[in-house]
N, CA, C and O atoms as a GROMACS GRO file, in nm:
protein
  232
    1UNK      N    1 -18.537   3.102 -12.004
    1UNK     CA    2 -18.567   3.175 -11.882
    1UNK      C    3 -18.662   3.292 -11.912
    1UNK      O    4 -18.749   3.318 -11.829
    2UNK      N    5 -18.650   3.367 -12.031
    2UNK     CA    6 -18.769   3.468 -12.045
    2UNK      C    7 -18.879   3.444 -12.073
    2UNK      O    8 -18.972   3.523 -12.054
    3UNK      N    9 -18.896   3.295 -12.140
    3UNK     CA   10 -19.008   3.245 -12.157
    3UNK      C   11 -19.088   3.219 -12.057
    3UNK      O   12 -19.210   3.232 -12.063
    4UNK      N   13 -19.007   3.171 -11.932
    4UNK     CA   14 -19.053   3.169 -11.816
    4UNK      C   15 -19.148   3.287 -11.753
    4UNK      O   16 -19.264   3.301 -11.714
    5UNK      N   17 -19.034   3.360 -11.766
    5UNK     CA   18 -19.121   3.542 -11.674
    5UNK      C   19 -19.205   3.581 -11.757
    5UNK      O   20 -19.285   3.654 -11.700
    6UNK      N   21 -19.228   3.569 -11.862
    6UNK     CA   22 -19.346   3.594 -11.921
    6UNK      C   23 -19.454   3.531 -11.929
    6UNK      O   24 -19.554   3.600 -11.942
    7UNK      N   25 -19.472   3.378 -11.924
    7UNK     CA   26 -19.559   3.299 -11.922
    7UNK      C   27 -19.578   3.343 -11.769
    7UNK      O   28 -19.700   3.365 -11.765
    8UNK      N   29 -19.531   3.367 -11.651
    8UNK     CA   30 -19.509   3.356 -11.514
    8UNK      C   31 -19.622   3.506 -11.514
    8UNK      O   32 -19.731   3.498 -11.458
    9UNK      N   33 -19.581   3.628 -11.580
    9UNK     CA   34 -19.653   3.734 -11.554
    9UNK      C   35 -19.830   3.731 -11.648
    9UNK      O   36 -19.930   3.796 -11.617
   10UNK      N   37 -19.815   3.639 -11.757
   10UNK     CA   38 -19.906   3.653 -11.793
   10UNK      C   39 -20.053   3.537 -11.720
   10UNK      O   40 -20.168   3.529 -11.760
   11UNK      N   41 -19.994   3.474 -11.620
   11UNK     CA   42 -20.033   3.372 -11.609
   11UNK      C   43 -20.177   3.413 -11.465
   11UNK      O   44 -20.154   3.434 -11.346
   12UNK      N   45 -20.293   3.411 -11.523
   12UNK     CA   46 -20.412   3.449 -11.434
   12UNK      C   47 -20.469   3.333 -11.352
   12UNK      O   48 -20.555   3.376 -11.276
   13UNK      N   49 -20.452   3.205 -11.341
   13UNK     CA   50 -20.453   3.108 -11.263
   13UNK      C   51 -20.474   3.130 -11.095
   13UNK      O   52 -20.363   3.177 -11.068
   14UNK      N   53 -20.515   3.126 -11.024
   14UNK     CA   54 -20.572   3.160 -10.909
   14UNK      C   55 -20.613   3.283 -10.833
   14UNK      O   56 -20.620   3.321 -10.716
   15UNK      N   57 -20.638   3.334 -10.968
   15UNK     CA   58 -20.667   3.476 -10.986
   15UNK      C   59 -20.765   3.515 -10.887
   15UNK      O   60 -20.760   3.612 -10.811
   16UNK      N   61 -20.868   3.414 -10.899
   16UNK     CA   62 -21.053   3.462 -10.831
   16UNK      C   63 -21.052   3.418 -10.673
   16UNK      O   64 -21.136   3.445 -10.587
   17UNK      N   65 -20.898   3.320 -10.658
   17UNK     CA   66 -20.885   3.309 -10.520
   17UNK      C   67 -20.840   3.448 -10.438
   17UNK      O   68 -20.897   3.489 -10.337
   18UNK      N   69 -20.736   3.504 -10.498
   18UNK     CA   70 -20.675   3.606 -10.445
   18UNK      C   71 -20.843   3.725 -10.417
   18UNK      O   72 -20.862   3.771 -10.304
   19UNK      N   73 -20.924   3.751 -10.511
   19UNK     CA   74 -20.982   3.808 -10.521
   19UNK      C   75 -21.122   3.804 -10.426
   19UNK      O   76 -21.168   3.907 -10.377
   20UNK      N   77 -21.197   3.639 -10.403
   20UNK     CA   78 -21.224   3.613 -10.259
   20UNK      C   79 -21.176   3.668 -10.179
   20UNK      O   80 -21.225   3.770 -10.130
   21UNK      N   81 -21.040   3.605 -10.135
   21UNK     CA   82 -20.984   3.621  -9.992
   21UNK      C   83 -20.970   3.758  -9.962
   21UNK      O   84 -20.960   3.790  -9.843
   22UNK      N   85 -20.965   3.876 -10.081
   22UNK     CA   86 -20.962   4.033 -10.060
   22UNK      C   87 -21.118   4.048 -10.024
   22UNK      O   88 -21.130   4.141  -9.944
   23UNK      N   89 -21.219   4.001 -10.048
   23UNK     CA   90 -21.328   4.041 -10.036
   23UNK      C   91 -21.364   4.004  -9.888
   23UNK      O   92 -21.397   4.067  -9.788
   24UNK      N   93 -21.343   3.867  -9.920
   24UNK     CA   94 -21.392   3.817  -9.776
   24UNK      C   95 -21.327   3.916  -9.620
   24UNK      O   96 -21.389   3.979  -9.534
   25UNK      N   97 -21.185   3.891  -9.637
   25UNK     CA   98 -21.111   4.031  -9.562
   25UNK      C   99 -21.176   4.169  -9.508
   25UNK      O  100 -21.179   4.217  -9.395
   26UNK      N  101 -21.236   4.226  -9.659
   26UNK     CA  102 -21.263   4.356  -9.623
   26UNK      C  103 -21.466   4.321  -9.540
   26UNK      O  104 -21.522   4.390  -9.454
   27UNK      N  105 -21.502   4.234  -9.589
   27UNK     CA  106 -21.668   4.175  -9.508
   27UNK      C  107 -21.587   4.171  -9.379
   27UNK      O  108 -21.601   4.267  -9.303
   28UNK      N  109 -21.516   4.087  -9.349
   28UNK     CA  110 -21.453   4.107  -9.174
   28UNK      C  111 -21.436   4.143  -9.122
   28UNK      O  112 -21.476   4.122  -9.007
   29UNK      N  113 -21.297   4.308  -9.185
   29UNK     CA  114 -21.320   4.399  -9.149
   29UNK      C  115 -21.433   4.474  -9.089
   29UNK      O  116 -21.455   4.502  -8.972
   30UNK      N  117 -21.491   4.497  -9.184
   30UNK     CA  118 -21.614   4.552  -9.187
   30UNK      C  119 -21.728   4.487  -9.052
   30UNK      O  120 -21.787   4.548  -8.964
   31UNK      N  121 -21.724   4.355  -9.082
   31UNK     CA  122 -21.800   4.354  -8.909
   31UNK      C  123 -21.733   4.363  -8.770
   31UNK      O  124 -21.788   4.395  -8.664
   32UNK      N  125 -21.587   4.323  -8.794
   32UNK     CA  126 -21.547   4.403  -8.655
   32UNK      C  127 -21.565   4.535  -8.638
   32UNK      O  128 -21.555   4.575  -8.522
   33UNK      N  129 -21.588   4.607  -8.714
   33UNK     CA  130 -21.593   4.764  -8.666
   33UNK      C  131 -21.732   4.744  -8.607
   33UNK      O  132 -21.760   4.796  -8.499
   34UNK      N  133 -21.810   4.677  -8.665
   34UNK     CA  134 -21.980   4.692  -8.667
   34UNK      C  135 -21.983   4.654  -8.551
   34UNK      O  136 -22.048   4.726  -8.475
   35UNK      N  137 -21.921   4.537  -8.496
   35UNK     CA  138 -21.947   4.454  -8.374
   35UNK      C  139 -21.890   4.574  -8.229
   35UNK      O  140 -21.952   4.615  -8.132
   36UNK      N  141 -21.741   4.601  -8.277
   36UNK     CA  142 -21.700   4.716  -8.214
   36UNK      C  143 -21.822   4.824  -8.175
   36UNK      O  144 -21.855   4.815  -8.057
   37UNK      N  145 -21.874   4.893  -8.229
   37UNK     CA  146 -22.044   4.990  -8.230
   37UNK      C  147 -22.076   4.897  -8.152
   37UNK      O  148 -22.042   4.907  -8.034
   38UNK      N  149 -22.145   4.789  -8.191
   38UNK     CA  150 -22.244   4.755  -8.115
   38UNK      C  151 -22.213   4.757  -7.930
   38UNK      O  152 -22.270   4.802  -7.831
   39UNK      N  153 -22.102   4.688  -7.956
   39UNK     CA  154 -22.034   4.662  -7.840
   39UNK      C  155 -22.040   4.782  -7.724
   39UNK      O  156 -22.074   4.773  -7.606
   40UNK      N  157 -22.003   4.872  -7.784
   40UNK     CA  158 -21.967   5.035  -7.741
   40UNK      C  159 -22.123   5.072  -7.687
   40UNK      O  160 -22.142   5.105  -7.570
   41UNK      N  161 -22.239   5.063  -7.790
   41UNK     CA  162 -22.358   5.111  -7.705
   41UNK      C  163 -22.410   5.047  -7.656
   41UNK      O  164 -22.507   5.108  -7.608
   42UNK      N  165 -22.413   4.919  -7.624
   42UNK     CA  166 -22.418   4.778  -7.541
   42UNK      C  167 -22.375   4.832  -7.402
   42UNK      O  168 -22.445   4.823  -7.302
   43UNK      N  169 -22.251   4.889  -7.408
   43UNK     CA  170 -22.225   4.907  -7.264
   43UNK      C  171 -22.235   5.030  -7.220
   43UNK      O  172 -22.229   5.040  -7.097
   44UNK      N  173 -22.247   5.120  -7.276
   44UNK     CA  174 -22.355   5.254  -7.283
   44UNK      C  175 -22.469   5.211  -7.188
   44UNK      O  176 -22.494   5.242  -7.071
   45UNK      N  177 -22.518   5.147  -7.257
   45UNK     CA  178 -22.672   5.110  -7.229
   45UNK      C  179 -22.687   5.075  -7.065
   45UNK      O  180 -22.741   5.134  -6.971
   46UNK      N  181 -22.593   4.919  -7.085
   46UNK     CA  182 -22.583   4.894  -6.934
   46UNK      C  183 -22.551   4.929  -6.813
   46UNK      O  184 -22.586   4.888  -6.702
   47UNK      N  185 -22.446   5.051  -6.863
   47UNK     CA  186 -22.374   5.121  -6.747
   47UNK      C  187 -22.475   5.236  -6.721
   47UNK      O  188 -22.468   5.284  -6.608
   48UNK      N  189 -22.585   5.299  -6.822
   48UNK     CA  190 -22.727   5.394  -6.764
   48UNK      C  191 -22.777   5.290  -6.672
   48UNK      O  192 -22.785   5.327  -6.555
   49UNK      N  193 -22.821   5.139  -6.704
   49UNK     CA  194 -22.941   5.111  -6.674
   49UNK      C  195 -22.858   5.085  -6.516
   49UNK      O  196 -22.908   5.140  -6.418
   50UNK      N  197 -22.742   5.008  -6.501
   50UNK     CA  198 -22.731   5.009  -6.336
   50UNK      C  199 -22.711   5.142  -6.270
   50UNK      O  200 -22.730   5.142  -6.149
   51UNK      N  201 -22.673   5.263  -6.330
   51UNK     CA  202 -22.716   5.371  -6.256
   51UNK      C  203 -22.805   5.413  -6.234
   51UNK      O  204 -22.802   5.503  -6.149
   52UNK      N  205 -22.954   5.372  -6.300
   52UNK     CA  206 -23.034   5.408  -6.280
   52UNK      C  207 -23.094   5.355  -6.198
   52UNK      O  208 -23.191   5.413  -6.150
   53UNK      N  209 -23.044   5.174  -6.138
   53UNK     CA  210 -23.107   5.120  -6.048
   53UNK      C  211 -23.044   5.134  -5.901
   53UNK      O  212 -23.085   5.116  -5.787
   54UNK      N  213 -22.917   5.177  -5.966
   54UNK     CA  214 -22.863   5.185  -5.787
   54UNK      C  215 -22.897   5.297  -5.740
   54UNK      O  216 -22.871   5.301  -5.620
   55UNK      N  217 -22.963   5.430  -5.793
   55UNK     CA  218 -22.986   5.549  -5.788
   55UNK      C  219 -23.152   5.505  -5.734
   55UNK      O  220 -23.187   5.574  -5.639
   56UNK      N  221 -23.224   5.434  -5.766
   56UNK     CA  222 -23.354   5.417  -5.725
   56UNK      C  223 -23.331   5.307  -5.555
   56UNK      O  224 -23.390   5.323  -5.449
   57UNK      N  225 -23.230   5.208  -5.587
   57UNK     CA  226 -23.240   5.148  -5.446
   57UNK      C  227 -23.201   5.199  -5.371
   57UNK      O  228 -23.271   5.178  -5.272
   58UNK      N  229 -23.078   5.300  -5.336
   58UNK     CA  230 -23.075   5.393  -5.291
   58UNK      C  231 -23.140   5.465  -5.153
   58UNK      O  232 -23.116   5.583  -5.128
   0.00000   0.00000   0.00000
């Protein structure tokens, strides 16, 4: 059995998967926030531009 937990702790075998899936994660992260921004002055934008047209038809 100790041979076990030790072979078990020393054992680096799907190591570079774990290490992807952390990366890939934090890239995702990372563009939902981005998309979030965009999103945010996207509707910034649109909510000037129909005030500015209902303010001219008016």
């Amino acid at each position: 059995m100790k041979t076990f937990w030790i072979r078990f702790w020393k054992e680096t075998e799907g190591q570079d998967l774990v290490e992807y899936a952390l990366i890939v994660a934090a890239i995702a992260l990372a563009m939902v926030a981005a998309v979030r921004g965009v999103v945010t002055a996207l509707n910034s934008l649109y909510e000037s531009i129909a005030a500015g047209l209902a303010f001219t038809s008016s």
